[in-house]
C-alpha positions as a Markdown table, in Angstrom:
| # | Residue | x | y | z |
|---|---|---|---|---|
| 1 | Unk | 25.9 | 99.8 | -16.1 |
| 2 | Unk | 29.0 | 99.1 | -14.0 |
| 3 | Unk | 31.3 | 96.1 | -14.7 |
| 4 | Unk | 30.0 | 94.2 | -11.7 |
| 5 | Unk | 27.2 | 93.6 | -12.7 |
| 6 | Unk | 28.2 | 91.7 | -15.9 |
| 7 | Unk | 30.8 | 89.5 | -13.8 |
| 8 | Unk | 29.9 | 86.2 | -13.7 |
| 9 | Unk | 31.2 | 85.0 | -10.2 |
| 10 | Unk | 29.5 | 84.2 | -6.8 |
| 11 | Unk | 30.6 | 86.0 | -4.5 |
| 12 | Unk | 31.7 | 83.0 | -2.1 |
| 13 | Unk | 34.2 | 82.8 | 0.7 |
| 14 | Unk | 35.7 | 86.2 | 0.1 |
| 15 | Unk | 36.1 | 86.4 | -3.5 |
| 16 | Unk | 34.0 | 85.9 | -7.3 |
| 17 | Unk | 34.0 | 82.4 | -8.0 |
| 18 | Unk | 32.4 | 80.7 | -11.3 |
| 19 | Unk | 29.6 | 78.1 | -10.0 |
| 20 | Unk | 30.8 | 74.6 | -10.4 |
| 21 | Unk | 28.8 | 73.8 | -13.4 |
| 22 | Unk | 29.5 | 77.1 | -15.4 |
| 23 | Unk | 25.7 | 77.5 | -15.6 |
| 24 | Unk | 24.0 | 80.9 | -16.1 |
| 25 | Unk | 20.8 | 82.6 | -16.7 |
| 26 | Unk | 20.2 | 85.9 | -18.3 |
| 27 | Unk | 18.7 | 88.8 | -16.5 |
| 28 | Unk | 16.5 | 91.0 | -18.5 |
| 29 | Unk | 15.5 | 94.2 | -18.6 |
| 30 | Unk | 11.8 | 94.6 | -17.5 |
| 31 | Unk | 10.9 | 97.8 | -19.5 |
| 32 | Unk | 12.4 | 96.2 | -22.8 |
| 33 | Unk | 12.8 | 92.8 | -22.2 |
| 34 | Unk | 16.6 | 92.9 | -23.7 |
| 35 | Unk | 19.0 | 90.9 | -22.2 |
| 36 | Unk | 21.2 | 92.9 | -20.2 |
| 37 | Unk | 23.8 | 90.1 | -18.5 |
| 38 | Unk | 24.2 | 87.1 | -17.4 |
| 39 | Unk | 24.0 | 85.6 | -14.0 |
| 40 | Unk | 25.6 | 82.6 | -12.5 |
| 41 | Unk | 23.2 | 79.6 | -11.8 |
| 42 | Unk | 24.3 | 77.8 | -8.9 |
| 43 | Unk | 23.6 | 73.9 | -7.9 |
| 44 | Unk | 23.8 | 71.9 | -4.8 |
| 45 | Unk | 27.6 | 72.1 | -4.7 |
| 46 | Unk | 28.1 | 75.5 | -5.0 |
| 47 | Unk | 25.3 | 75.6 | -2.1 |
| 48 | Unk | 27.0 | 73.7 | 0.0 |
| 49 | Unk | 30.5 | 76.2 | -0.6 |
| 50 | Unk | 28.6 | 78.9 | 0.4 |
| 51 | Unk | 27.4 | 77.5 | 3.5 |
| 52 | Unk | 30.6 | 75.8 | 4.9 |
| 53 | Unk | 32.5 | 79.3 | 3.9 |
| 54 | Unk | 29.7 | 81.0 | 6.4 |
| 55 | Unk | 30.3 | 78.7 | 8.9 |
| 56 | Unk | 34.0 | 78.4 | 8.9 |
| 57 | Unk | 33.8 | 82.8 | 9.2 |
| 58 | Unk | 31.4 | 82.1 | 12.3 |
| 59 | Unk | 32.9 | 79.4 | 13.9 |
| 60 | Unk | 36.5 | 79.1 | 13.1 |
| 61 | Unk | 37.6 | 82.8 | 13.3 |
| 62 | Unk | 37.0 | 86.0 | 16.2 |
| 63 | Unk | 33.9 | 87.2 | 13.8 |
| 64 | Unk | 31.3 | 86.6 | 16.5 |
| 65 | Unk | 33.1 | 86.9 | 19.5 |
| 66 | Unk | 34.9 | 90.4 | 18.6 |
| 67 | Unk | 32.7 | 93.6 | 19.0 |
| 68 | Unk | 34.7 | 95.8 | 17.6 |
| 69 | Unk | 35.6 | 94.2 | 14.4 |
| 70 | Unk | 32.0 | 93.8 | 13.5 |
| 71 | Unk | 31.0 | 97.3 | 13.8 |
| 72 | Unk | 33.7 | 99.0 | 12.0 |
| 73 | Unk | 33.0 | 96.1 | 9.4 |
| 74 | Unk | 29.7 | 96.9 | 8.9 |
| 75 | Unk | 30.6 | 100.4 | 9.1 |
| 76 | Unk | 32.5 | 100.3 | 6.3 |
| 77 | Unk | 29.7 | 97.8 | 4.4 |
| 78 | Unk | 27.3 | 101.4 | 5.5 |
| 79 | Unk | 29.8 | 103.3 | 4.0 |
| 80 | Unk | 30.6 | 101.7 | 0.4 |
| 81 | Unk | 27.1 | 101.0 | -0.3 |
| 82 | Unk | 26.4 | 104.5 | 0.5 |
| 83 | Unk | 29.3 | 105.8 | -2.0 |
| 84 | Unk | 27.7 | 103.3 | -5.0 |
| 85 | Unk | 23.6 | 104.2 | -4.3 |
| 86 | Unk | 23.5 | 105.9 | -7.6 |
| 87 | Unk | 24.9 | 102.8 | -9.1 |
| 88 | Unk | 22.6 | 100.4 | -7.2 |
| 89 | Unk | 19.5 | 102.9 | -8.0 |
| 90 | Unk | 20.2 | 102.5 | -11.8 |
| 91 | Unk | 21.1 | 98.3 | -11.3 |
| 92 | Unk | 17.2 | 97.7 | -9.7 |
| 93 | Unk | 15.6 | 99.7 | -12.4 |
| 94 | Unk | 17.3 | 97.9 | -15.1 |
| 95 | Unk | 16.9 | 94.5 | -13.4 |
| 96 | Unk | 13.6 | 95.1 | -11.5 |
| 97 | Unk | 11.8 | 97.9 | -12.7 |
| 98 | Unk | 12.1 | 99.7 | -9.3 |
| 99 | Unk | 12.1 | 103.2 | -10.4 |
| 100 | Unk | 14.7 | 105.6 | -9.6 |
| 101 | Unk | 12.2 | 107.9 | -8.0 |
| 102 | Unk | 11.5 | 105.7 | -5.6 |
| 103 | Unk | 15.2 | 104.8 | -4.3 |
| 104 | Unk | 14.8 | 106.6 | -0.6 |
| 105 | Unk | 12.8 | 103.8 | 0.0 |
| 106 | Unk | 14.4 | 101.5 | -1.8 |
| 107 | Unk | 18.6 | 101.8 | -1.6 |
| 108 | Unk | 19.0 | 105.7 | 0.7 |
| 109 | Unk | 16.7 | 104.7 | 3.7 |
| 110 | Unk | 18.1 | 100.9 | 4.2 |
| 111 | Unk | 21.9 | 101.4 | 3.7 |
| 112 | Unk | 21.3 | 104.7 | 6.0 |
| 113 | Unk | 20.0 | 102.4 | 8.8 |
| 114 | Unk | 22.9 | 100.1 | 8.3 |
| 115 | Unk | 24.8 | 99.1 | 11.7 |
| 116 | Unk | 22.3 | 101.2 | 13.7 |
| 117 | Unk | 20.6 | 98.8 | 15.2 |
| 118 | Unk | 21.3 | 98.3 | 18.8 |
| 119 | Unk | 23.9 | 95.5 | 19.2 |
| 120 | Unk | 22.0 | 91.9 | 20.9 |
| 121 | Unk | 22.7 | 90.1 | 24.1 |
| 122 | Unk | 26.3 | 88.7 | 23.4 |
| 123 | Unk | 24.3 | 85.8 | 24.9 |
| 124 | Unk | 22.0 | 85.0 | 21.8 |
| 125 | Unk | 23.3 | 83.1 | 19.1 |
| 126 | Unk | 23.3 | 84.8 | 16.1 |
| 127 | Unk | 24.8 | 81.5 | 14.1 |
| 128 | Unk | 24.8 | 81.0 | 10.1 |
| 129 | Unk | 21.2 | 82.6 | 8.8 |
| 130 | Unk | 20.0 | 82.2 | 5.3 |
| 131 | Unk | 18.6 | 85.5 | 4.2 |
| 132 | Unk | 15.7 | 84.9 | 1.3 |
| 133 | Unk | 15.1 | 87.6 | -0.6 |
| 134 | Unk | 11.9 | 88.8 | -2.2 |
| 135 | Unk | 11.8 | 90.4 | -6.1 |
| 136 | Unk | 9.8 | 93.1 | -5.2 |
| 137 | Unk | 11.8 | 94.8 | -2.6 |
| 138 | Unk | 15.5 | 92.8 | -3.2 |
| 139 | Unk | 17.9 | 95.8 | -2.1 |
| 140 | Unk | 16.1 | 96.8 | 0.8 |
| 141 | Unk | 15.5 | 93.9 | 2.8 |
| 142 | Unk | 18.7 | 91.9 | 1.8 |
| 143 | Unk | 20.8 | 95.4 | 3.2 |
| 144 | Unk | 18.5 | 95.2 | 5.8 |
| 145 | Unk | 19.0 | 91.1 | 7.1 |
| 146 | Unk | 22.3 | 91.4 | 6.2 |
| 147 | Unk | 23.0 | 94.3 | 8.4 |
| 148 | Unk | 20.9 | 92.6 | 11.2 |
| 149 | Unk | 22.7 | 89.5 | 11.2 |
| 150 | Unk | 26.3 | 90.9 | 11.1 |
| 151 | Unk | 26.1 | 92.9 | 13.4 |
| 152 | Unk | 24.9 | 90.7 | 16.0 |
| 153 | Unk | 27.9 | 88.2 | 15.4 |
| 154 | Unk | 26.5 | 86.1 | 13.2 |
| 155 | Unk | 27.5 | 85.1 | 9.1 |
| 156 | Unk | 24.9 | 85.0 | 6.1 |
| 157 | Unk | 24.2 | 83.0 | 2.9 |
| 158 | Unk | 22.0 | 85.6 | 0.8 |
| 159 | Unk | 19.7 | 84.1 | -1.6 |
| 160 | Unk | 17.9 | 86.3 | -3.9 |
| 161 | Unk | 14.7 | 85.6 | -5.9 |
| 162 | Unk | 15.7 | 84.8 | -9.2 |
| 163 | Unk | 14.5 | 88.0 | -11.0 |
| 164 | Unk | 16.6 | 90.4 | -8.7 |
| 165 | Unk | 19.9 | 88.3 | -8.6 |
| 166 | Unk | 21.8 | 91.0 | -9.6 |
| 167 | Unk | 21.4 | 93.3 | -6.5 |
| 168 | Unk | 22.3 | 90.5 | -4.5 |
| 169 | Unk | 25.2 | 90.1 | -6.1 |
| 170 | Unk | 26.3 | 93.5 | -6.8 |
| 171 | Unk | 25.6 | 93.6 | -2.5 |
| 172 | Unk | 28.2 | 90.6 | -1.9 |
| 173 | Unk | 30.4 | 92.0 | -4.4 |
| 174 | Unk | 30.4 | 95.2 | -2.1 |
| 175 | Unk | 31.3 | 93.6 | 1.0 |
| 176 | Unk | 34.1 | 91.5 | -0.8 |
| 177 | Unk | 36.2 | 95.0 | 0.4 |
| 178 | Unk | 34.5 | 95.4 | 3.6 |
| 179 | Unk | 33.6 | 92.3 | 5.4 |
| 180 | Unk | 36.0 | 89.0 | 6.5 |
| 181 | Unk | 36.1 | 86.3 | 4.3 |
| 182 | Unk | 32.8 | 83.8 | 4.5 |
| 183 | Unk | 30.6 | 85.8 | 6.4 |
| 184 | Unk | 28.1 | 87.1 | 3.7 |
| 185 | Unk | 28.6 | 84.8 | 0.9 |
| 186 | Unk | 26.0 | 85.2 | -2.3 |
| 187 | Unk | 23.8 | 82.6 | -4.0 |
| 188 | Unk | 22.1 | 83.0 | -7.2 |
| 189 | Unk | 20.0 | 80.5 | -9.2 |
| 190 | Unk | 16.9 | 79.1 | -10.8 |
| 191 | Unk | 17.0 | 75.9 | -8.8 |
| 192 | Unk | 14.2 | 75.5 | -6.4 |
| 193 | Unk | 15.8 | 72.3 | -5.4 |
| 194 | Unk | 19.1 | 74.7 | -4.5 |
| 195 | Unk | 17.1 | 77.0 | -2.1 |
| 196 | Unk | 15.7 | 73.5 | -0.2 |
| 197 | Unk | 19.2 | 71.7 | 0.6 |
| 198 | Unk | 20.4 | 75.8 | 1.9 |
| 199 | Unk | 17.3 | 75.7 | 4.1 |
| 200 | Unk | 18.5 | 72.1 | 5.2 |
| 201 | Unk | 22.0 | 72.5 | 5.3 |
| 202 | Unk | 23.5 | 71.3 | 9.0 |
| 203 | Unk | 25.8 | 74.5 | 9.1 |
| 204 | Unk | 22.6 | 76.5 | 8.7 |
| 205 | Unk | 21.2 | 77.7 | 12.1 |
| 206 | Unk | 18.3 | 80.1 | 11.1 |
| 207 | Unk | 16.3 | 80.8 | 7.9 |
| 208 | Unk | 14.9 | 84.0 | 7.2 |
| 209 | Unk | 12.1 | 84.8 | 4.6 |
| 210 | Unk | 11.0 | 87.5 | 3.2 |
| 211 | Unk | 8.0 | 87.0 | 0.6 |
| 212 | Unk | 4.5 | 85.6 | -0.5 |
| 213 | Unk | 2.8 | 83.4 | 2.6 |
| 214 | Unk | 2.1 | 81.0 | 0.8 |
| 215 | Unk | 6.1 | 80.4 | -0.2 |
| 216 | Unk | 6.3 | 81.6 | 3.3 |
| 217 | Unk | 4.6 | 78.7 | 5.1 |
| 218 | Unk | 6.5 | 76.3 | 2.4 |
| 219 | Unk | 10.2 | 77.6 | 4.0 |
| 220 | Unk | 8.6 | 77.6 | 7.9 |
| 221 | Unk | 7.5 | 74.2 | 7.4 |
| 222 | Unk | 10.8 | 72.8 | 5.4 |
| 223 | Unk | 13.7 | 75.3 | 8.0 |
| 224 | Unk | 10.8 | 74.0 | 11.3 |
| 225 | Unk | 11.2 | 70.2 | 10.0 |
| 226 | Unk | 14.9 | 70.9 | 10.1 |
| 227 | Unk | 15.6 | 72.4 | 13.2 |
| 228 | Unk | 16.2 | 75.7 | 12.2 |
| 229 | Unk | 15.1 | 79.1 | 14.1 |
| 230 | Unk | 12.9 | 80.4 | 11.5 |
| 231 | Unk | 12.0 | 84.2 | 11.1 |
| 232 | Unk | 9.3 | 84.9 | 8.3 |
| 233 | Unk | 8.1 | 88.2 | 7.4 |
| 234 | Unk | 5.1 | 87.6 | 4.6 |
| 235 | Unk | 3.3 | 90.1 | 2.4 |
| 236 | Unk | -0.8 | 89.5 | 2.7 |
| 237 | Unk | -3.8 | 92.0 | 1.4 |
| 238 | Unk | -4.3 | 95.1 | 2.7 |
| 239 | Unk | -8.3 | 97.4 | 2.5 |
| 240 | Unk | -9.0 | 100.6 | 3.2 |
| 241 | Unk | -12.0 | 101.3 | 4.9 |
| 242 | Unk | -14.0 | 104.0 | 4.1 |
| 243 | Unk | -16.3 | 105.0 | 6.6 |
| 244 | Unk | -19.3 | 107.7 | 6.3 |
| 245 | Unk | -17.5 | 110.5 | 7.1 |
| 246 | Unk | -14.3 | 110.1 | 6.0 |
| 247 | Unk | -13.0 | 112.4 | 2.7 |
| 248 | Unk | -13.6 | 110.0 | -0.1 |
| 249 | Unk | -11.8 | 111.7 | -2.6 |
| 250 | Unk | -8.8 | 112.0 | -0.2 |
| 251 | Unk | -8.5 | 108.6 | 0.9 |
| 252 | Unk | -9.0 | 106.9 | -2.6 |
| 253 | Unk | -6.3 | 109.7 | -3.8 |
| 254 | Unk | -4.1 | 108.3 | -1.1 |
| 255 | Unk | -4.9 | 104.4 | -1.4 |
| 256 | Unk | -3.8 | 105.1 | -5.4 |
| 257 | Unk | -0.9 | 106.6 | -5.1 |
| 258 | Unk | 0.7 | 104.1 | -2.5 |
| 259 | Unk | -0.7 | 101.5 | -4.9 |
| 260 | Unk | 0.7 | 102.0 | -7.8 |
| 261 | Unk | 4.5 | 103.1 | -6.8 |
| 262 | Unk | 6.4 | 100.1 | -8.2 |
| 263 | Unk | 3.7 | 99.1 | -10.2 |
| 264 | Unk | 2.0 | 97.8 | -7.2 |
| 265 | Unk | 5.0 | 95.6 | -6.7 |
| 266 | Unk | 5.3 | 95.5 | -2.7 |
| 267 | Unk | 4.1 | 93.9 | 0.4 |
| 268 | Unk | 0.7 | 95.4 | 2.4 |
| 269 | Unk | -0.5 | 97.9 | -0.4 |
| 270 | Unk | -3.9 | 99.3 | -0.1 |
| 271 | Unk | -5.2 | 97.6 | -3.2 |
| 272 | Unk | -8.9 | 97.7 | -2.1 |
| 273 | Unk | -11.2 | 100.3 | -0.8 |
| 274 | Unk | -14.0 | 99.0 | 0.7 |
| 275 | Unk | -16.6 | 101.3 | 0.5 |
| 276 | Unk | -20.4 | 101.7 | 2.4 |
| 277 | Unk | -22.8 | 100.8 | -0.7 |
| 278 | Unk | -24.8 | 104.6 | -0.9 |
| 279 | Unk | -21.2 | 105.6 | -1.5 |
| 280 | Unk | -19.9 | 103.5 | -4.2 |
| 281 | Unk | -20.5 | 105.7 | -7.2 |
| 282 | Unk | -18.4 | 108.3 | -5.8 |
| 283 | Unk | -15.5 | 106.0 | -4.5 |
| 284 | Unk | -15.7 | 104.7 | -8.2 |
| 285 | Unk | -15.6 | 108.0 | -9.9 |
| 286 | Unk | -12.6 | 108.9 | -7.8 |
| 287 | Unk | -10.8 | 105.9 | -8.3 |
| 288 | Unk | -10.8 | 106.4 | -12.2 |
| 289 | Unk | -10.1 | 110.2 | -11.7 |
| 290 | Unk | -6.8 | 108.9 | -9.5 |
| 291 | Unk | -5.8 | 106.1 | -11.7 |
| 292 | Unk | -6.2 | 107.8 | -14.8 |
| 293 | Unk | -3.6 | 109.9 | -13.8 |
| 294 | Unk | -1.3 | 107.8 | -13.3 |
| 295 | Unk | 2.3 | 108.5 | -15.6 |
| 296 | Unk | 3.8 | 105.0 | -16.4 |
| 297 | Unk | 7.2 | 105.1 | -18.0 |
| 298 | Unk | 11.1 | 104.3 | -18.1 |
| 299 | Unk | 12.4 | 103.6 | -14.6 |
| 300 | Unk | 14.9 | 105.8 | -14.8 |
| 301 | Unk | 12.8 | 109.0 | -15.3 |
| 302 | Unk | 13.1 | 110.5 | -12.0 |
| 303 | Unk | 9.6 | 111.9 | -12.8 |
| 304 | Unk | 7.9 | 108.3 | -13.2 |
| 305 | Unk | 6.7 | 106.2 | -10.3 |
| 306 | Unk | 5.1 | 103.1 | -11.9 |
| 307 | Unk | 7.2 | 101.2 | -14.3 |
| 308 | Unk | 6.8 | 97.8 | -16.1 |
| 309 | Unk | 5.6 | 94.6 | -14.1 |
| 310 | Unk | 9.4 | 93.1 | -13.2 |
| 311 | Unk | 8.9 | 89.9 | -15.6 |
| 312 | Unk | 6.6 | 88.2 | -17.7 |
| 313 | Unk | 5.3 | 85.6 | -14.9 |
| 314 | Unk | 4.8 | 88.8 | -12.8 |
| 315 | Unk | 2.6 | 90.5 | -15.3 |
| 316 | Unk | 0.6 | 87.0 | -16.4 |
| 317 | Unk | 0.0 | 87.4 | -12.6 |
| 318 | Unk | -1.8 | 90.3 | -12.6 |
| 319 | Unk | -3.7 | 89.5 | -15.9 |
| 320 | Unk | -4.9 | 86.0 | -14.5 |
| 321 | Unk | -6.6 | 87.9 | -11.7 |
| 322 | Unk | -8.3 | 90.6 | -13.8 |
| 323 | Unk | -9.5 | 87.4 | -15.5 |
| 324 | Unk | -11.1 | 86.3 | -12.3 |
| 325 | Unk | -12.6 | 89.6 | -11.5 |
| 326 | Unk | -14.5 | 89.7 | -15.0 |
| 327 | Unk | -15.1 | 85.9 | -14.3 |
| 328 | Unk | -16.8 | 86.9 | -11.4 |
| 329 | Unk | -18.7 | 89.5 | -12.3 |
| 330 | Unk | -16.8 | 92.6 | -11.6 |
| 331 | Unk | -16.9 | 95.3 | -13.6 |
| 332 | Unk | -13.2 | 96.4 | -15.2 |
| 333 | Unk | -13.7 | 100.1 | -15.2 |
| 334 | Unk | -9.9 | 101.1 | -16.5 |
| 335 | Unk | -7.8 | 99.5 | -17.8 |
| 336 | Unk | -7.1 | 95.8 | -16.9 |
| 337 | Unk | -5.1 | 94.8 | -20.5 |
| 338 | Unk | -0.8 | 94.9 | -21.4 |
| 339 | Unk | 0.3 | 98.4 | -22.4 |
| 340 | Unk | 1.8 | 98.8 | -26.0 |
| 341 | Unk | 5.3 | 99.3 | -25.3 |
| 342 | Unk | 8.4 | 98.1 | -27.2 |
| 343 | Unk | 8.9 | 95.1 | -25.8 |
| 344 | Unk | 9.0 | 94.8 | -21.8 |
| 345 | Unk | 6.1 | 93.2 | -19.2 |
| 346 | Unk | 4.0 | 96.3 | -18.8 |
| 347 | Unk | 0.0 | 96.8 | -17.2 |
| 348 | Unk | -2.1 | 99.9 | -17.7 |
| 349 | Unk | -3.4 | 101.4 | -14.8 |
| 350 | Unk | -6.6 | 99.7 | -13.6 |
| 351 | Unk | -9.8 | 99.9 | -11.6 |
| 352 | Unk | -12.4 | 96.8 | -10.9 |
| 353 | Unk | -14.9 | 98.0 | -9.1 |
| 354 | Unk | -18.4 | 95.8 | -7.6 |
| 355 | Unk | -15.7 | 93.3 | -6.0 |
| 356 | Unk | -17.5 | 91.0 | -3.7 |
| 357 | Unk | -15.8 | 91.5 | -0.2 |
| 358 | Unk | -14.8 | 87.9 | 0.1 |
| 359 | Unk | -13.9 | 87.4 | -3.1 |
| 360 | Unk | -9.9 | 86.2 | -3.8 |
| 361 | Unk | -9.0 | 89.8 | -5.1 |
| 362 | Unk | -9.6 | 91.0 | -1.9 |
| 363 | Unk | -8.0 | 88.0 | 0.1 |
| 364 | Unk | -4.7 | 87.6 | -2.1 |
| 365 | Unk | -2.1 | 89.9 | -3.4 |
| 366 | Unk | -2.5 | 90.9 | -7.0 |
| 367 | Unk | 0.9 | 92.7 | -7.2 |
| 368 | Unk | 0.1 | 94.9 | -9.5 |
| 369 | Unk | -1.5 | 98.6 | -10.4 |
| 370 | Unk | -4.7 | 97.3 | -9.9 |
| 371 | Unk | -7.0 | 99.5 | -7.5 |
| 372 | Unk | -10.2 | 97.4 | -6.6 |
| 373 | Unk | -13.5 | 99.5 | -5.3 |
| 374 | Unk | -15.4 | 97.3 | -2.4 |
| 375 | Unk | -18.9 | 98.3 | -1.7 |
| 376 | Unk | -19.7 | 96.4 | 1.3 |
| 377 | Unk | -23.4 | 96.9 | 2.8 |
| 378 | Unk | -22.2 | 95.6 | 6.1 |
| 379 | Unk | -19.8 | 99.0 | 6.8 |
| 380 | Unk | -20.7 | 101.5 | 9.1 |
| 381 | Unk | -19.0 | 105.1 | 9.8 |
């Protein structure tokens, strides 16, 4: 791994700078569970840096007013992220678990849509935005916000989730070269009570989310109390619908492969077919045959698309809700138990099938390779 990502600084006001406590927290590798590095842990006063260096870049300098400068700023952003994606491929599936095979969607596709956008009214306000990061996709929609935001004249305080710190950072660390001083600035930490005084910082015009909906209405309702413009974008559960004559095989087949890259690790994943009753056997029978397929491995195998669960909490997640399925009565076809690895968070491949169609593990996202069979005597071709 490169030497940024052991460096202990925020990347604050244009340069690396320890947090003002010295605190840090390690990052781990998912697949092993070694420590790999450690990250800086930020408090309220290193918070409160970030956002006065954000505001300074937006209101005290020609950042927002000056076209030009922007786009060949993020331009060159575009352009040094592009030369480090190998780098940035291999940082999320040590971090994260994100496998390598899957970094078109993950680190090509975003930095390749990088200051493409089309530029905003000069009229609207782009201001300081706090960009909050998920774990499951951290790369994509940071480069994403960030690129969004910049462009349109306005300055950024990127706060990542905790368990995918190190992208964030490895991103501010990027644009130390590239971007003006204070306008993306990078917070990292463990401290929820850190993320609330950013979302109610003064110099902070617009929060923008990117996670769970129940976190989701937490950060509308705390940026909405404060005055902020708030822009959430929130996972929720998505079926697939199987009706009469649809190809069964086909659509399972497809519903399990989307499922299970990352893990099952992503927003809006088909993680339950819902199924006509007289067609349940089948729909089962193929969800075993697809699942049972399933290669889960190293990360960095170009070969392998589901990897470990990115952290313990992550996989206790998944194994609390296979709890409730058997609780209620489901029937746990494959899988539904930790892997035997050497060390690391890791799920087997697994199938529940006889889920009630208003039951939570429909409603909610599970968030991991867990491919749910519906029959539902209420759907019609």
């Amino acid at each position: 791994m490169n030497k940024h990502a052991r460096s202990s600084g925020l990347p604050v006001d244009g340069a690396e700078r320890a947090t003002a406590d010295g605190w840090s927290f390690p990052a781990r590798n998912p697949a092993t569970g070694e420590r790999l590095w450690d990250v800086p842990d930020a408090g309220v006063t290193d918070a409160h840096a970030a956002a006065e260096a954000a505001w300074r870049a937006r209101h005290a300098t020609t950042w927002s007013t000056d076209t030009a400068l922007r786009v060949d700023a993020v331009t060159e952003l575009r352009e040094a992220l592009a030369a480090r994606a190998d780098d940035l491929a291999l940082l999320l599936a040590a971090e994260t678990g994100v496998p390598v095979a899957l970094r078109e969607a993950h680190v090509d596709a975003p930095i390749a849509a990088v200051g493409h956008e089309v530029v905003p009214d000069p009229e609207q306000d782009a201001g300081v935005t706090l960009v909050l990061t998920p774990a499951t996709s951290p790369l994509a929609v940071a480069i994403e916000e960030v690129g969004r935001v910049l462009l349109a004249g306005g300055t950024v305080v990127l706060k990542p989730a905790p368990e995918a710190a190190s992208a964030a950072l490895e991103l501010g660390r990027i644009a130390l070269d590239s971007v003006p001083r204070g306008v993306l600035n990078v917070v990292t930490t463990r401290d929820v009570d850190v993320a609330i005084a950013l979302t109610r910082d003064r110099r902070v015009d617009e929060v923008s989310f990117t996670g769970s909906a129940v976190v989701g209405e937490r950060v509308g309702a705390t940026a909405g109390g404060a005055g902020k413009r708030v822009r959430l974008d929130v996972g929720g559960a998505r079926s697939v619908r199987v009706a009469d004559d649809d190809d069964l095989d086909a659509v399972v087949r497809a519903a399990a492969v989307e499922l299970v890259a990352n893990a099952g690790q992503g927003c809006r994943l088909p993680a339950s077919v819902v199924v006509p009753t007289h067609r349940y056997t089948n729909a089962l029978r193929a969800a075993l045959g697809a699942m049972e397929e399933v290669a889960v491995g190293d990360p960095t195998d170009p070969a392998i698309r589901c990897g470990p669960l990115r952290s313990p909490v992550a996989r206790d997640r998944v194994l609390r809700y296979v709890a409730l399925a058997r609780s209620e009565g489901a029937d746990v076809a494959l899988g539904g138990h930790v892997l035997d690895r050497d060390g690391g968070w890791w799920v087997a491949p697994t199938v529940i099938g006889g889920v009630e169609p208003g039951s939570r593990l429909v409603r909610e996202e599970v968030l991991g390779p867990v491919l749910m069979v519906v029959p539902d005597s209420s759907a019609r071709a």
